[in-house]
Steps between C-alpha positions, in 0.01 A plus 500: 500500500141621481433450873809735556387762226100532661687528842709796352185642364328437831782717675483778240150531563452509868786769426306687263210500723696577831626815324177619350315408822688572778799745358318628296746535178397603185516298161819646413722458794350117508591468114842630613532248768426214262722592251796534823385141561540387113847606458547313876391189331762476255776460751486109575541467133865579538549181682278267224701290302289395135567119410632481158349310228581330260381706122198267337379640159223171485181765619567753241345356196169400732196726431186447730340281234723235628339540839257193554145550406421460940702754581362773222175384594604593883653842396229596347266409811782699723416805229173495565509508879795836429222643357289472794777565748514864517718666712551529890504905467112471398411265800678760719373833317135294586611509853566837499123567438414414809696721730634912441769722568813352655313116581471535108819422422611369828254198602522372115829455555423268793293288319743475276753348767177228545553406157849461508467294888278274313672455133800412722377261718313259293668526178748180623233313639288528163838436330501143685111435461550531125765266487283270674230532337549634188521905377217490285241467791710737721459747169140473462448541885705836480325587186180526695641620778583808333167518340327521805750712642414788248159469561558562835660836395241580293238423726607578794570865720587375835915553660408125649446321199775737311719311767349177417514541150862642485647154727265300238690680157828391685388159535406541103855602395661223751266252309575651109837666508774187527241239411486661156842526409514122652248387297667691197824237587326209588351539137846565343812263433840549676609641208275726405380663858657805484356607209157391543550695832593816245174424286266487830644781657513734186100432401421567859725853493317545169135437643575701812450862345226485321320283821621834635363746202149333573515458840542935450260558262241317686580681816436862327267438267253283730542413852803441768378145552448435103862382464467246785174331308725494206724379658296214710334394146862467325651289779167270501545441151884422513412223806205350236723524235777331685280218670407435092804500281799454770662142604622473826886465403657534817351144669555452844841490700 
């Protein structure tokens, strides 16, 4: 499922960059295209057929303080690393520094298809090596990863190593993204997973804007590459923090 969604993103952007590029379409007619293919999308649904369930009422009465003490401990750690993870739009608005005019909006685009190539490509085989050898290395590795990935962006001012460093934050999301939410389950009983899924997913939609209202204030009030040092200190701390206080739940399969 998420190897077929970054393939549809990799597609939309090669599009996006094909008509800025080459066509040479402005934002609006490209908006209008994407919204053509949106409505295009919901077509196949016709022909899905939902599996009925049978009604439970047993998950109502749980509150998150019934969530075991491991896998608080681990949302909190996830939290931490939200709060680091700033958004994509700020890696490519870096990007855009380095070029003008049309390449401005064009050639960020491309590197943004890199991202998506990579994320893609390795997020099953880091899938299997956590399973194998457990997702709380695999975490930490991606952790760091990402720390020394917005350094890079900080430091950095080269379209080379922007290429490097955009194929290296796909590797960081094909590391994080599905290992998290496994980890999230591995830490959870059968009967509780979906809602310790709901508790990890709403702190990290609750962490994500203000990692975004800093990430913004730091990039007016200071520097462009003052949000990537934030951001490189955060994600340090979340891999000490989770090398300290996390168990390995998941074992090895």
């Amino acid at each position: 499922h998420r190897t077929l969604d970054t393939l549809g993103a990799i597609l939309g952007a090669v599009l996006a960059f094909v008509f800025l590029w080459y066509l040479g379409l402005n934002y609006k007619t490209i908006l209008l295209i994407a919204a053509g293919l949106s409505i295009l999308s919901l077509i196949p649904l016709l022909w899905v057929k939902e599996k009925r369930k049978k009604k439970t009422t047993t998950l109502f009465h749980l509150t998150l303080i019934g969530l075991p003490k491991s896998l608080k401990m681990f949302i909190l750690v996830a939290a931490l690393f939200s709060l680091s993870n700033i958004s994509y739009m700020f890696f490519i608005r870096r990007a855009q520094l380095l070029f003008t005019e049309t390449s401005a909006m064009a050639m960020p685009v491309l590197l943004y298809v890199v991202f998506n190539i990579f994320y893609a490509a390795f997020a099953i085989p880091f899938g299997t090596l956590s399973d194998r050898f457990g997702r709380k290395k695999i975490l930490i590795t991606g952790y760091i990863l990402f720390s020394l990935v917005c350094l890079g962006f900080a430091l950095l001012n080269t379209f080379t190593y922007f290429l490097l460093l955009f194929a290296l934050y796909g590797l960081v999301y094909a590391i994080v993204d599905g290992n998290q939410r496994a980890f999230v389950s591995d830490l959870s009983d059968k009967n509780i997973r979906a809602t310790s899924l709901g508790a990890f997913h709403t702190t990290i939609g609750l962490t994500a804007l203000p990692a975004g209202l800093i990430a913004g204030v730091l990039w007016k009030n200071f520097s462009y590459n003052a949000p990537f040092f934030y951001a490189s200190v955060m994600s340090i701390l979340t891999a000490v923090f989770m090398f300290l206080f996390i168990k390995d739940g998941s074992g090895k399969s």
